[in-house]
C-alpha distance (Angstrom), angle and dihedral (degrees) to the residues before:
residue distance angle dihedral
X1 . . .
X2 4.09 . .
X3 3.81 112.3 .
X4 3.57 119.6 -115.1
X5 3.91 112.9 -106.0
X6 3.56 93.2 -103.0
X7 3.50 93.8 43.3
X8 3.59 87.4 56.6
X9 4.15 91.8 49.3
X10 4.31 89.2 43.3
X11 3.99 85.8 58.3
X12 3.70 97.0 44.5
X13 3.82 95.0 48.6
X14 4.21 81.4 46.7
X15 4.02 82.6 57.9
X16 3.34 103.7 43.7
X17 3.76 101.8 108.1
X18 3.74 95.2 36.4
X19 3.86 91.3 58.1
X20 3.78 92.6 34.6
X21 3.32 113.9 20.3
X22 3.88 105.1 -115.4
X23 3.83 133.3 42.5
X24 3.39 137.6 -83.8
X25 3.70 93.3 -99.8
X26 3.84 95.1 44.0
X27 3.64 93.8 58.6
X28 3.78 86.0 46.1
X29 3.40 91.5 65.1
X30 3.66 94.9 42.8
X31 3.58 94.7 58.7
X32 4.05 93.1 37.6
X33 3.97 84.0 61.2
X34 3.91 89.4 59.7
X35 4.24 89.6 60.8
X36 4.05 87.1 -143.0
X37 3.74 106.2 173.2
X38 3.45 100.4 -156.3
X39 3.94 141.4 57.2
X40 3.68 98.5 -120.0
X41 3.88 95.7 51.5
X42 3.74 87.6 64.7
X43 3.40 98.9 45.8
X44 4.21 94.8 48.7
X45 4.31 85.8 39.7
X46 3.77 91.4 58.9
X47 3.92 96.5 33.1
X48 4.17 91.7 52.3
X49 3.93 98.9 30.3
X50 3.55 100.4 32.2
X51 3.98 106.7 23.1
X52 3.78 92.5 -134.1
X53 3.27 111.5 158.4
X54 3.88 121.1 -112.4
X55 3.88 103.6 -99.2
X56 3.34 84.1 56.5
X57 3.71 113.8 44.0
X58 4.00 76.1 51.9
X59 3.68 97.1 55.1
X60 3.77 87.9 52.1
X61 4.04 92.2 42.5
X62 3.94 91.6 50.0
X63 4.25 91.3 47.9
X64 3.85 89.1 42.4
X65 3.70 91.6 58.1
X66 3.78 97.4 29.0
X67 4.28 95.8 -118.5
X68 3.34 101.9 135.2
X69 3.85 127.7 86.8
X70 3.80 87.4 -116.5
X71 3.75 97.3 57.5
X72 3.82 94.3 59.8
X73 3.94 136.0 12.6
X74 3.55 110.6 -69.7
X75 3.88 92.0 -133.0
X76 4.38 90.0 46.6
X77 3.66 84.2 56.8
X78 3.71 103.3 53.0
X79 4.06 92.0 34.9
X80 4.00 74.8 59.5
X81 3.53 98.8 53.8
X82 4.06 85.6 45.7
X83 4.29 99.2 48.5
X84 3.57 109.5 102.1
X85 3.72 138.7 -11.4
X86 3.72 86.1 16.6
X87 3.58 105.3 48.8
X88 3.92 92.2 102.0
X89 4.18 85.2 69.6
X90 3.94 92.4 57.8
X91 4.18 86.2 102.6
X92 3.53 96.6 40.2
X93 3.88 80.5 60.0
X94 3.49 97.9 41.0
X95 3.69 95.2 55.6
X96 4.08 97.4 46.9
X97 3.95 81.8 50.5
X98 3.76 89.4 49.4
X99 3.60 94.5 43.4
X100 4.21 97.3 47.9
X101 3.85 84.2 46.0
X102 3.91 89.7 70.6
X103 3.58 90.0 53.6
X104 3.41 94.1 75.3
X105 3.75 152.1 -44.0
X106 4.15 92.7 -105.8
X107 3.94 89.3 66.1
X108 3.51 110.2 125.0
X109 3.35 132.3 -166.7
X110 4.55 124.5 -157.9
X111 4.13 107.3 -175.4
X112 3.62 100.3 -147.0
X113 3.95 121.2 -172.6
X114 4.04 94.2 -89.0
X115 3.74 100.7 13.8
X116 3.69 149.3 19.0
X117 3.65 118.8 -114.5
X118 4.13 118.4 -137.9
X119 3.48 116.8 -162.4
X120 3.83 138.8 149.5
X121 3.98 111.3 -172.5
X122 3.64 83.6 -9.4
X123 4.18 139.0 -20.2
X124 3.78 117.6 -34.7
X125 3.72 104.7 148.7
X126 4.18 140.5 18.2
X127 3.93 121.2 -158.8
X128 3.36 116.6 -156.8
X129 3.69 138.1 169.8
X130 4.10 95.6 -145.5
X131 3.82 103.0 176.5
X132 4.11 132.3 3.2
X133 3.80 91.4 -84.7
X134 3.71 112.0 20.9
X135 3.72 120.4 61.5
X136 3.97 114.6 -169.1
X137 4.13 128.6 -149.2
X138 3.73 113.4 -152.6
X139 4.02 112.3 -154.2
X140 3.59 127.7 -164.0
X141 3.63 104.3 -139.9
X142 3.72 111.3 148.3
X143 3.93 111.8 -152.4
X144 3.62 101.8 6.7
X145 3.70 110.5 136.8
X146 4.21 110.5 -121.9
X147 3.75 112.6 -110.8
X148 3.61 133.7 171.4
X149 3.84 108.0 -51.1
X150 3.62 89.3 13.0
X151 3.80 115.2 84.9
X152 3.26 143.1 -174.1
X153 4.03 104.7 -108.8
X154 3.98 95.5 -137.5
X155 3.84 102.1 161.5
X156 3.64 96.8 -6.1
X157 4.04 98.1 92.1
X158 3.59 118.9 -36.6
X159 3.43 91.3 -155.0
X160 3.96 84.3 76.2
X161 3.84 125.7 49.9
X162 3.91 97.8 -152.6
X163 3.63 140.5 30.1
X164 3.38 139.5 -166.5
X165 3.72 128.1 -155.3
X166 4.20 118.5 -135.1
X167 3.81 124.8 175.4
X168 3.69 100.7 173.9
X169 3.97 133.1 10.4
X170 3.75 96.0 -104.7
X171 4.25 83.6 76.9
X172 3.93 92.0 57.5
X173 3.69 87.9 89.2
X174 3.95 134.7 146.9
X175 3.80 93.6 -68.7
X176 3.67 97.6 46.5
X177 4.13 82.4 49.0
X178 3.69 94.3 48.2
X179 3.58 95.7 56.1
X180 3.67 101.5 53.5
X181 4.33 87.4 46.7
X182 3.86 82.4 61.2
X183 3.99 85.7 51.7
X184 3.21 97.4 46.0
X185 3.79 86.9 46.8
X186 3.34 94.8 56.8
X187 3.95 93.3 38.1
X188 4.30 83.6 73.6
């Protein structure tokens, strides 16, 4: 049987220092030393200087900065994302989080710092509020040709290959729905 996503991250934290040679924490404080503002510089720092391999360095990167669901309450993180400029997109959110709950039971979802990540056996979907009146739903959908509402993600997120642009919950419609089933389809 598949381990659950945070079974998954509970053993790799377990195996830190066996595959790296210090804990979680220690590298933490490693990298904290180094003041790096962004993600990326702690991921190349511990890849170059340290030879850690990339799921790590990003563990560490994601704990250092706190931008991972398990670094902060789930629910602080998206009421975050929601404070604001960007509080008006709190029901487009609510109903795409309503709507991928009825896909099935195996829906996940990982608040991030920015966005929320949707995945089943692994990342179909991203929800994120990008500016104070559009709100933008990255699909994986590997292959699919981009047409009208459905773009090509180029910078957006490349862990998505499409996105689609919402400013209000009238534009989550039967399209928009249909493409993240066939996600979450292939997610399984």
């Amino acid at each position: 049987m598949a381990k659950s996503p945070d079974d998954a991250m509970a053993t790799m934290i377990a195996n830190f220092k066996e595959k790296t040679g210090k804990t979680l924490e220690e590298w933490i404080k490693i990298a904290g030393a180094k003041k790096f503002a962004k993600h990326g510089e702690v991921v190349a720092f511990l890849k170059s200087e340290h030879s850690m391999g990339h799921g790590y360095a990003n563990r560490v990167a994601h704990r250092l900065f706190a931008s991972d669901a398990g670094s902060s309450e789930g629910d602080d993180l998206v009421a975050a994302m929601f404070a604001d400029k960007k509080a008006g997109l709190k029901p487009v959110y609510d109903k795409l989080v309503a709507a991928l709950q009825k896909m099935g039971g195996d829906v996940e979802f990982a608040p991030k710092k920015t966005y929320v990540s949707v995945r089943r056996a692994k990342q179909f979907a991203i929800l994120q509020p990008s500016t104070a009146t559009r709100f933008d739903v990255g699909i994986q959908l590997k292959g699919a040709k981009p047409t009208g509402r459905l773009e090509a993600s180029g910078s957006f997120n490349a862990m998505v290959s499409h996105r689609v642009r919402v400013e209000s919950p009238a534009d989550i419609n039967a399209e928009l729905i249909d493409w993240l089933k066939q996600a979450y389809a292939a997610a399984g």
